[in-house]
Backbone bond lengths (Angstrom), bond angles and torsions (degrees), N, CA, C in turn:
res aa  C-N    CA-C-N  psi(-1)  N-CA   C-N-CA  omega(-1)  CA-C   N-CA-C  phi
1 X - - - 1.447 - - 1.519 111.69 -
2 X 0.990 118.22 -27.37 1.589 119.26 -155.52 1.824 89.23 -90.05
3 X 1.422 120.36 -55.91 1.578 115.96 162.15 1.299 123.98 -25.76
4 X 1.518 109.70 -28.60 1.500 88.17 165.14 1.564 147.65 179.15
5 X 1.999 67.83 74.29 1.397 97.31 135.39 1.686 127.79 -100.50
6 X 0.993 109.29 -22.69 1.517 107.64 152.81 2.007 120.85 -12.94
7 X 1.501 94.99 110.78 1.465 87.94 -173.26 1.109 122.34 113.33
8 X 1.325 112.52 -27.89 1.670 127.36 -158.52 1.458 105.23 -133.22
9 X 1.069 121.53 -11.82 1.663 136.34 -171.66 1.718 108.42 -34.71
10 X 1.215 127.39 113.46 1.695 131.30 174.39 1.620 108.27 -57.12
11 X 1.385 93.60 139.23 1.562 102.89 -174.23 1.607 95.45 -78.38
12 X 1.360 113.10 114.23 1.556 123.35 -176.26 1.418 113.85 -104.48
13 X 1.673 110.42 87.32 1.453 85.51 176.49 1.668 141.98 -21.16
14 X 1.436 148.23 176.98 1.150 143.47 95.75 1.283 133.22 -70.56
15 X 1.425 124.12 161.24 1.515 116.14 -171.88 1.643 99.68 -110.27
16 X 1.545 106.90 133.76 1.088 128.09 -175.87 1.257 119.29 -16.99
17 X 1.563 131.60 109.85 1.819 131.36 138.44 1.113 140.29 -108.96
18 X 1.241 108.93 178.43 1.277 96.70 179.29 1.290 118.21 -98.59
19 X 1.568 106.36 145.45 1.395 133.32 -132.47 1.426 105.94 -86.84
20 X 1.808 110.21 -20.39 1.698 116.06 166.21 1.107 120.45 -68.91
21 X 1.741 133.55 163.59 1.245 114.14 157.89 1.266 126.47 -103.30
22 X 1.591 118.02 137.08 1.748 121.42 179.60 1.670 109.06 10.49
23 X 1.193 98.66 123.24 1.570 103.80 155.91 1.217 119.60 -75.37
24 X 1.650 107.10 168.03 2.177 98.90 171.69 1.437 103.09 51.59
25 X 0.914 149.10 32.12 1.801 131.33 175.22 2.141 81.08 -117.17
26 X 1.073 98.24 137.20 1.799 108.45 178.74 1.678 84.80 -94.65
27 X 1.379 75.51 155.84 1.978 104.01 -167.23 1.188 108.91 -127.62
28 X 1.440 117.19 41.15 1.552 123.90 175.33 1.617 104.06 -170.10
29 X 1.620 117.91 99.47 1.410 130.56 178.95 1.791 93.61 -42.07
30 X 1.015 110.00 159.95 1.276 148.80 -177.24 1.196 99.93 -125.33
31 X 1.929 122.04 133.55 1.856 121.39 139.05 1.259 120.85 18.10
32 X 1.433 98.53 -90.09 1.602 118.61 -160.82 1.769 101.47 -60.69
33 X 1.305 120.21 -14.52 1.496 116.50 169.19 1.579 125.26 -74.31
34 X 1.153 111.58 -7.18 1.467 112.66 177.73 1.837 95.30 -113.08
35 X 1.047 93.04 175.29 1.757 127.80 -166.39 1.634 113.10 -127.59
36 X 1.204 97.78 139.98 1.419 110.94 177.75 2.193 106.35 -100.41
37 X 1.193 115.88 -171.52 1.533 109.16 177.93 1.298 93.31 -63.80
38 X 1.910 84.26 143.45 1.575 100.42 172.67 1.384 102.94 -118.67
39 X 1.158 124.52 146.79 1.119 127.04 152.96 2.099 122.67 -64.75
40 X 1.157 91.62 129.29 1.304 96.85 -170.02 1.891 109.45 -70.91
41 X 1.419 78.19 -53.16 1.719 86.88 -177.54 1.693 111.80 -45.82
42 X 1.411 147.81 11.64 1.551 153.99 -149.38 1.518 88.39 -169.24
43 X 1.399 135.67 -4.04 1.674 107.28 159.10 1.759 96.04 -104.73
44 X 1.452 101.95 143.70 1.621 102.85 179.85 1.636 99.80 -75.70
45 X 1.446 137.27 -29.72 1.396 128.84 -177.19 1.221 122.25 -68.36
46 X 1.510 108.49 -23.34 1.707 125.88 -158.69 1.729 81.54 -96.45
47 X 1.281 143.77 -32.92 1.443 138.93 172.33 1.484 114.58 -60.51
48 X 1.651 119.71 -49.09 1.134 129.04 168.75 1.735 121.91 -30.20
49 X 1.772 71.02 -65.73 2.410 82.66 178.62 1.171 103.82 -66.11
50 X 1.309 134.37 -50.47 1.650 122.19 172.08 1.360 124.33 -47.61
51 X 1.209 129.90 -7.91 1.179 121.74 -172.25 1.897 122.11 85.11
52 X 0.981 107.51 -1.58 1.493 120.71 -170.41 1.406 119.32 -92.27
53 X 1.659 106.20 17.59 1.597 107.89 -169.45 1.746 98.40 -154.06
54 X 1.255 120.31 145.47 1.439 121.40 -151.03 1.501 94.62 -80.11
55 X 1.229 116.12 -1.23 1.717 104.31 -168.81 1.737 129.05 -44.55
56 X 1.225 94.45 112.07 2.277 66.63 -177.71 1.125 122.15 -46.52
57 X 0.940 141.79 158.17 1.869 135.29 171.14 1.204 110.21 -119.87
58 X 1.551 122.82 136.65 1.411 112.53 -148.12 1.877 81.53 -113.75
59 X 1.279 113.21 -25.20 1.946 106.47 -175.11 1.613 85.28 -157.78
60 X 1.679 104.33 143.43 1.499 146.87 -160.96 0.720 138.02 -138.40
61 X 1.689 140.62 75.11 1.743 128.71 -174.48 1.494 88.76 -116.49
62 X 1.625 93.41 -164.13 1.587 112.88 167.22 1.323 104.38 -75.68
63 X 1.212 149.56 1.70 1.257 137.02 -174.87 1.636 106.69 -116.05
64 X 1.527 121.09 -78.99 1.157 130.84 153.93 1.580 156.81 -77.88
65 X 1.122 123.32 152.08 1.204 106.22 -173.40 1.668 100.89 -136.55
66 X 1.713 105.13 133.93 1.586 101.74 164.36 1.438 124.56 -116.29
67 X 1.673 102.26 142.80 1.774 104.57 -174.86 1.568 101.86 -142.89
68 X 1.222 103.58 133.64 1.761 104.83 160.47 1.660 103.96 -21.91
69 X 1.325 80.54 148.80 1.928 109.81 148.08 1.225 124.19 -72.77
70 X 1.254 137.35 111.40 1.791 119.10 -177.39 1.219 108.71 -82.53
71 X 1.323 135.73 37.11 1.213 121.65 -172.91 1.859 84.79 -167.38
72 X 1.452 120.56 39.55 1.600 130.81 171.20 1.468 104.75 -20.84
73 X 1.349 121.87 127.52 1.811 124.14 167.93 1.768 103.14 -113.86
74 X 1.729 101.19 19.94 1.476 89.67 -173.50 1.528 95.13 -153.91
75 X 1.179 126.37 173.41 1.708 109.01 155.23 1.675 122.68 -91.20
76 X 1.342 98.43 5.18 1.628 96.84 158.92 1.738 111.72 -138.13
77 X 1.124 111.72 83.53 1.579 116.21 -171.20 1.775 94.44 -127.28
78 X 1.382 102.22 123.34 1.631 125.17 159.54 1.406 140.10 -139.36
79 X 1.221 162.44 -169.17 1.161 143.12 -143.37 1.696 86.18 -160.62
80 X 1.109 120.93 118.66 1.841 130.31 143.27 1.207 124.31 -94.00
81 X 1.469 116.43 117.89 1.731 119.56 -129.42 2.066 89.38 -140.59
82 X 1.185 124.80 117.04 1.180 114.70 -170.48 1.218 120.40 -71.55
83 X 1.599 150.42 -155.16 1.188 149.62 176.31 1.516 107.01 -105.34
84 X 1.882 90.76 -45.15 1.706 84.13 162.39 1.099 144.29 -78.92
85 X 1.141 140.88 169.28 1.536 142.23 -159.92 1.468 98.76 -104.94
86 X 1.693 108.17 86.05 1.487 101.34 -178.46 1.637 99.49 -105.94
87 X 1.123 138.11 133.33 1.567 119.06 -174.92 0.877 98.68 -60.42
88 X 1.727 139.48 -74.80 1.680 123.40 -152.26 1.397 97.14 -141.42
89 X 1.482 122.20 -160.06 1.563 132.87 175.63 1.374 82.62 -72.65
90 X 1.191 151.09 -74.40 1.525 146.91 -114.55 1.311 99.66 -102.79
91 X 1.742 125.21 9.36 1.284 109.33 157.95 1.535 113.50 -113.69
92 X 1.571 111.93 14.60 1.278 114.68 -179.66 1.786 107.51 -54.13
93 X 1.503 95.86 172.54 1.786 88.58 171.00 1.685 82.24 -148.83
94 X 1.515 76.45 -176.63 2.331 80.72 -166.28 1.161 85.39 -61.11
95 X 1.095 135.11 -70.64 1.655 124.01 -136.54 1.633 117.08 -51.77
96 X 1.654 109.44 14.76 1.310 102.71 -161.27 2.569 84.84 -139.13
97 X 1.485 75.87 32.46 1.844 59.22 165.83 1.417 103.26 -104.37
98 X 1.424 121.35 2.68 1.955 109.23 165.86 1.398 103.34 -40.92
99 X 1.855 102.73 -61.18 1.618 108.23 -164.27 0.890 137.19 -95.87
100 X 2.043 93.77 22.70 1.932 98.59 167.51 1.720 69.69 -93.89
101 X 0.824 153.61 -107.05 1.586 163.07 178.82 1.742 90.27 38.54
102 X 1.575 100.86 -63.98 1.630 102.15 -140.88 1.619 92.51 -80.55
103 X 1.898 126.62 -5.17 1.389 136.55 176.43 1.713 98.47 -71.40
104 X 1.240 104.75 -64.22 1.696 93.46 -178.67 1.139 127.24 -67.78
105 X 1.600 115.08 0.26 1.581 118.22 179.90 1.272 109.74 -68.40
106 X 2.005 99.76 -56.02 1.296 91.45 178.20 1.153 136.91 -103.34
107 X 1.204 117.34 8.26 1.903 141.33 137.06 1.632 97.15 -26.42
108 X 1.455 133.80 -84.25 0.770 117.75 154.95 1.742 159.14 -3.94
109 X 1.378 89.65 -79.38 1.600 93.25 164.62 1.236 131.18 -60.52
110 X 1.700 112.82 -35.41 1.494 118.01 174.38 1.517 103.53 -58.01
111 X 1.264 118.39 -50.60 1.810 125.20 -154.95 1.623 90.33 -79.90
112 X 1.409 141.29 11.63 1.311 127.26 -164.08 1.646 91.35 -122.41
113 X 2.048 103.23 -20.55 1.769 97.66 -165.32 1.553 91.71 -92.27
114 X 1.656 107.72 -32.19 1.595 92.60 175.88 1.430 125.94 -52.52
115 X 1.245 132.35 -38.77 1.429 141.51 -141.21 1.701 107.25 -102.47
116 X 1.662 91.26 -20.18 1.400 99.14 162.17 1.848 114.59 -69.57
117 X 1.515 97.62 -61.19 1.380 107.23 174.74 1.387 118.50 -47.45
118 X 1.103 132.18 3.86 1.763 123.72 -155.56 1.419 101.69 -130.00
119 X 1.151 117.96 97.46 1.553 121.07 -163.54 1.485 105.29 -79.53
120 X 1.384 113.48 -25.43 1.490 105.33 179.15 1.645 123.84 -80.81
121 X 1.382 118.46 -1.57 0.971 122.00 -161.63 1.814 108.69 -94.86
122 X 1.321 115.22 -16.46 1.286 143.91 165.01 1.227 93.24 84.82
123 X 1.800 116.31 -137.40 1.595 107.65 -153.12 1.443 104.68 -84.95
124 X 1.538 107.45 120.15 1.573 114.18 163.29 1.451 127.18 -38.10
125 X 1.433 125.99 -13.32 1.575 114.51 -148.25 1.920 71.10 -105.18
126 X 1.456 142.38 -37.78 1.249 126.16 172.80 1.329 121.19 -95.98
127 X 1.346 117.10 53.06 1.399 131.56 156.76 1.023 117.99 -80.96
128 X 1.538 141.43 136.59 1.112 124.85 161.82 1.099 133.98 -95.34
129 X 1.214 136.29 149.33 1.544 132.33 -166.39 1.418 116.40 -128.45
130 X 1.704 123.87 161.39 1.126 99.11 172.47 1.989 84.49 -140.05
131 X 1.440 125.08 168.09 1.323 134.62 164.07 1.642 102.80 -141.81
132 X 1.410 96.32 140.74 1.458 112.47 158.61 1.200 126.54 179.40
133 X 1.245 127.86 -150.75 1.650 129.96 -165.95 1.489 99.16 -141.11
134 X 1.467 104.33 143.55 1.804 100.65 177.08 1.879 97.92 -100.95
135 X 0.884 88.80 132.88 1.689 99.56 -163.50 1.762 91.61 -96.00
136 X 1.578 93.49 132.35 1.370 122.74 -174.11 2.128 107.07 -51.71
137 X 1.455 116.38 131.92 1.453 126.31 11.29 1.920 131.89 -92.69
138 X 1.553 96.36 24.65 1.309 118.10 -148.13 1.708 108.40 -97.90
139 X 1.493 106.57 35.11 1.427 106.07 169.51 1.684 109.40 -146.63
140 X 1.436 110.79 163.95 1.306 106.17 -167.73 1.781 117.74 -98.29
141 X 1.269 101.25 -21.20 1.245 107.29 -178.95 1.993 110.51 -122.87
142 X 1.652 97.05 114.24 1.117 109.42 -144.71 2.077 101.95 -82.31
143 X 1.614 103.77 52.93 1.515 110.70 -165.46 1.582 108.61 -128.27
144 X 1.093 145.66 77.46 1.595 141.02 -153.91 1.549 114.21 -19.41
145 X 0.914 120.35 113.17 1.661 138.87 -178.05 1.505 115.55 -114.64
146 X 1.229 138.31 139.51 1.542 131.26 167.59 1.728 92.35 -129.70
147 X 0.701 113.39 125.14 1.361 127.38 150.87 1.475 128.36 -87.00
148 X 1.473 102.18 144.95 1.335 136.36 -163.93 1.633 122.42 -111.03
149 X 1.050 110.20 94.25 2.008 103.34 -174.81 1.131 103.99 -113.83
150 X 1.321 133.76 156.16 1.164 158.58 152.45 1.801 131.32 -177.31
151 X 1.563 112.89 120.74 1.157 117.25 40.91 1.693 110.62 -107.48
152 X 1.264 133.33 128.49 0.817 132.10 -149.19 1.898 121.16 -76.15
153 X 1.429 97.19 -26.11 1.160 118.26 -178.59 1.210 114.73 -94.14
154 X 1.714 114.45 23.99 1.542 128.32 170.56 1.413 93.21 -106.50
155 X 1.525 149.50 -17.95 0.988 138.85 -145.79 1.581 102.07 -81.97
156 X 1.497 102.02 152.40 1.418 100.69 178.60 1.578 121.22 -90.64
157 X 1.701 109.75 179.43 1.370 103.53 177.07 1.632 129.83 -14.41
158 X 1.680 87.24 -78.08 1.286 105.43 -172.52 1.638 126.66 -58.28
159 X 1.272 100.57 -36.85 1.631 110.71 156.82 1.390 129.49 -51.28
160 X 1.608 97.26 -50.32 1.524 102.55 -171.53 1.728 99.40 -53.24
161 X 1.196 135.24 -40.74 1.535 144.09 -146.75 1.625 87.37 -95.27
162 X 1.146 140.76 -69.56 1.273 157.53 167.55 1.873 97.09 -22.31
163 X 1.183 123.38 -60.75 1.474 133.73 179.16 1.589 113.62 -106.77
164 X 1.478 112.31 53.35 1.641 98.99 -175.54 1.814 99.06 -86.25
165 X 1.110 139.01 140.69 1.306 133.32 164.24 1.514 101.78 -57.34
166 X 1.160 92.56 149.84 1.745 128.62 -165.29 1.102 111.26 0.34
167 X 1.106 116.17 80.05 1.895 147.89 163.22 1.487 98.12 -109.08
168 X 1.490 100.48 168.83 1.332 109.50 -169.50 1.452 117.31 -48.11
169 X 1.320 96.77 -44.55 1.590 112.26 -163.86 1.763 111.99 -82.64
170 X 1.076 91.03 -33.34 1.951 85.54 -163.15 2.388 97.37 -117.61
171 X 1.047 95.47 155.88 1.874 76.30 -163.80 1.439 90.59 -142.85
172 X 1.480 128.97 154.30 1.456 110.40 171.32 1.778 120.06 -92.30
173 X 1.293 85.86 -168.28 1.984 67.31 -177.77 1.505 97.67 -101.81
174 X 1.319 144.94 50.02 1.273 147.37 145.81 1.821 86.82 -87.31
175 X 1.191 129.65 -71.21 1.426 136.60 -151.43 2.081 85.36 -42.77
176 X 1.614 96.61 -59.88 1.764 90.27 -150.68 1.420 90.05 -51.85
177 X 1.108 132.94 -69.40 2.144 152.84 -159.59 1.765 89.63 -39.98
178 X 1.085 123.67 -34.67 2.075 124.88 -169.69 2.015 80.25 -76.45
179 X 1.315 103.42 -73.08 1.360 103.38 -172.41 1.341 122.80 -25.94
180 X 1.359 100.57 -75.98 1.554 114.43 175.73 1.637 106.60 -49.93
181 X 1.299 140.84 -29.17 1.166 131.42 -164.94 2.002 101.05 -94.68
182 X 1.376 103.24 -26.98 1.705 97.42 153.38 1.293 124.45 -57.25
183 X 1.386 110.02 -46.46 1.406 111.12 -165.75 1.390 104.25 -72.76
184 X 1.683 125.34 -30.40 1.483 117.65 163.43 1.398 114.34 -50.59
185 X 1.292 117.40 -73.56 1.360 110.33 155.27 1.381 140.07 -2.05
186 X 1.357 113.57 -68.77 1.513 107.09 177.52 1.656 101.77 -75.31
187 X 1.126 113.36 -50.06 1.936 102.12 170.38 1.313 137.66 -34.21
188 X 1.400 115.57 -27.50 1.313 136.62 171.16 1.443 118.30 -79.80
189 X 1.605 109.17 -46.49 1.553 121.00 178.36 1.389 116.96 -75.71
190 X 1.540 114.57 -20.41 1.324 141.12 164.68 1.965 114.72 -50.08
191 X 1.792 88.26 -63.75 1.586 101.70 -173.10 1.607 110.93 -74.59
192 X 1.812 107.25 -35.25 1.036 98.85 159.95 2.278 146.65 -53.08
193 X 1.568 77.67 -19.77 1.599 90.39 -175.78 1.173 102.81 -80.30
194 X 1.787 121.85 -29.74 1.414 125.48 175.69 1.279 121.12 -59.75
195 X 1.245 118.62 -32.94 1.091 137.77 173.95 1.792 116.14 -41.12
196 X 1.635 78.62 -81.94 1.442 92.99 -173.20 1.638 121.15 -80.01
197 X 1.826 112.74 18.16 1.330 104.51 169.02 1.602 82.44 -106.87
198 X 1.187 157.51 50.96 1.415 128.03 169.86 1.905 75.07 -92.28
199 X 1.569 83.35 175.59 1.605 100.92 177.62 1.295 114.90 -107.93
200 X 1.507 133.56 142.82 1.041 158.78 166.02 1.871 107.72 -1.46
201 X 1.253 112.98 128.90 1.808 89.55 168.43 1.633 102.15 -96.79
């Protein structure tokens, strides 16, 4: 199903943010931001993609997997959760913006097949939506997640504050993909300087 709509995808608004990115958030991982082997069997997300946890799964490859929120702040809220064991957005590193890329692809497509399917919700293309990441220490399950809301501008109090776009806590995935595409950046301008200080043969 999800093949195809491919191509055809409704222009879905987002609902208004602000257009800076997060203040105070540091823009250069630290050590303690990466991970050594994890055991899968002790992350609850890494159980999900295995199959080892009753969750329904609403979309499935070798890479990603999508499942409701158990704790919905919207009537269309779900989680696109990778295969790998990345702890959060803020321990991504460049080499991994394919699969923030290939997260909003199908973040996307799922939230474009629901909204089709949902007759009560009326026309999909003015739904509002929101995606992002709850930026560390402000999430509970320590496995890269982006979340998916819509309609977004149904959400309540406590949600709205809980999911504000690019506030400290919750960030969209333009903020992480700019990040990560600095940090390519300085890696390149980095290897490049190596380059050109070796000495003469």
């Amino acid at each position: 199903m999800l093949n195809s709509i491919k191509g055809h995808m409704p222009n879905i608004p987002s609902i208004p943010s602000i257009p800076s990115m997060p203040k105070g958030l540091p823009s250069i991982p630290t050590k303690a931001d990466f991970m050594g082997p994890v055991d899968r069997d002790k992350c609850t997300f890494c159980r999900i993609f295995d199959g080892k946890e009753s969750n329904p799964i609403i979309f499935q490859d070798e890479e990603i997997v999508v499942f409701e929120d158990i704790k919905p702040a919207t009537k269309h809220h779900f989680l696109v959760v990778t295969n790998e064991h990345i702890r959060d957005a803020k321990a991504m590193v460049s080499s991994q913006i394919r699969i923030l890329d290939r997260m909003i692809e199908v973040a996307n497509q799922v939230l474009a097949e629901k909204l089709n399917q949902d007759a009560g919700i009326g026309d999909p293309t003015q739904v509002q939506r929101l995606l992002g990441f709850h930026w560390p220490p402000f999430h509970m399950v320590n496995h890269l997640h982006l979340h998916v809301l819509a309609p977004a501008d149904q959400m309540g109090f406590f949600a709205r504050n809980m999911f504000r776009p690019n506030s400290m806590w919750f960030v969209s995935p333009d903020y992480v993909r700019d990040r990560l595409m600095q940090m390519k950046s300085t890696e390149e301008a980095g290897a490049g300087n190596a380059i050109n200080s070796q000495p003469d043969q």
